[in-house]
N, C-alpha and C positions, 0 to 999 in steps of 0.2 A: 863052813863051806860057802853060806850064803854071801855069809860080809865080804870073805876073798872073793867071791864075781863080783860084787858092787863094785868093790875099789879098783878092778883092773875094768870095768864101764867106767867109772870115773877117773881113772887114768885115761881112761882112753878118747872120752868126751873133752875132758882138756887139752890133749892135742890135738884134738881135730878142731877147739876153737883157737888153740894158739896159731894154726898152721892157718886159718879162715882170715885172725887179725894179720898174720903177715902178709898173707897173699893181695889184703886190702890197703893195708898200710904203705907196704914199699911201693907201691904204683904214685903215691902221694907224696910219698919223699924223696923218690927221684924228679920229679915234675918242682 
């Protein structure tokens, strides 16, 4: 039970960094 929460924290920390680099990114590559 423990590992399945890790991994849906670690899913879930990777989209909140993917969603962090686009939200950084596209301003930079529209410009």
């Amino acid at each position: 039970m423990l590992v399945e929460e890790n991994i849906k924290d670690f899913k879930t920390a990777l989209t909140i960094c993917e969603h962090l680099i686009n939200y950084k990114l596209i301003p930079i590559i529209d410009r």
